[in-house]
C-alpha positions as CSV (number, residue, x, y, z in Angstrom):
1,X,18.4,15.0,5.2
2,X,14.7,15.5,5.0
3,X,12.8,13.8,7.9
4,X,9.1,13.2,8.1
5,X,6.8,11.8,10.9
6,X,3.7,10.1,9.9
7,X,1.0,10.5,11.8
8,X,-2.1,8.3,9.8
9,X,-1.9,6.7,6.7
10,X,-5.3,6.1,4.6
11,X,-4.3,3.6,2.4
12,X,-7.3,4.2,0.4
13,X,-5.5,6.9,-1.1
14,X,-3.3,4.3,-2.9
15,X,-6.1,3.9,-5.3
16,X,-6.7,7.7,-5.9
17,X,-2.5,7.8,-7.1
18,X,-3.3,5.0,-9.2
19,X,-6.3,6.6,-11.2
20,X,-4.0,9.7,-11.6
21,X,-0.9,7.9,-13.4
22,X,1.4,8.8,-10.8
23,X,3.8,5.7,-11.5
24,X,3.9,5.4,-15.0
25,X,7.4,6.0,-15.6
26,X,8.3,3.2,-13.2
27,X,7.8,1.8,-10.2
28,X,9.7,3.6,-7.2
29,X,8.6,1.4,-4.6
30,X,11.3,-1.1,-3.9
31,X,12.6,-1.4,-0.3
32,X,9.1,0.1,0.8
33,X,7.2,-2.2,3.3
34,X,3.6,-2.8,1.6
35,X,0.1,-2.3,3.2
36,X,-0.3,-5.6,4.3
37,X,3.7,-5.3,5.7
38,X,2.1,-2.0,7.8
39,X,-1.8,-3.7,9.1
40,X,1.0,-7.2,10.0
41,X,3.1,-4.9,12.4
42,X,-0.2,-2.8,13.6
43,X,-1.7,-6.1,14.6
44,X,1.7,-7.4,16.2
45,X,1.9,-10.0,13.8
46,X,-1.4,-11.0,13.7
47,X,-2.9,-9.8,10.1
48,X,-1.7,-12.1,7.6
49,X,-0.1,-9.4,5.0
50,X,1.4,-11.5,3.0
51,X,-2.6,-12.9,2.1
52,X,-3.6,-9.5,1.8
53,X,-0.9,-8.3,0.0
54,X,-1.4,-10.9,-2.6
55,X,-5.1,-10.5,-3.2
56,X,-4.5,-6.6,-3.9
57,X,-4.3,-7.0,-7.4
58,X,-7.5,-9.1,-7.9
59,X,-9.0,-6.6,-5.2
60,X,-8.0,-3.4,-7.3
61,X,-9.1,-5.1,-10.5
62,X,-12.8,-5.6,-9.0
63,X,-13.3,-2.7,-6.6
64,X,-10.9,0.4,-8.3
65,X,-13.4,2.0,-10.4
């Protein structure tokens, strides 16, 4: 067993993995909790990540390259 602590996360780097192809074969994600899932429990429950979540893939589209 393999255990890491995390100190930061810069979830801009999300963007650089997706420029490099990373997940082509398939997406390896399931079970993981999503950005918006992290900034909700930051903010005790007070980001709405599911809204944020949700508007990633518009938000990519417009502001990934």
């Amino acid at each position: 067993m393999v255990i890491i602590k995390i100190a930061e996360i810069y979830s801009q780097c999300a963007r650089a993995v997706m420029r490099a192809g990373l997940w082509i074969d398939g997406d390896l994600s399931e079970g993981l909790p999503t950005v918006g899932d992290m900034l909700k429990e930051m903010t005790s429950g007070e980001f709405d990540g599911a809204t944020y979540d949700k508007g990633w893939a518009a938000r990519a589209k417009e502001t990934l390259w």
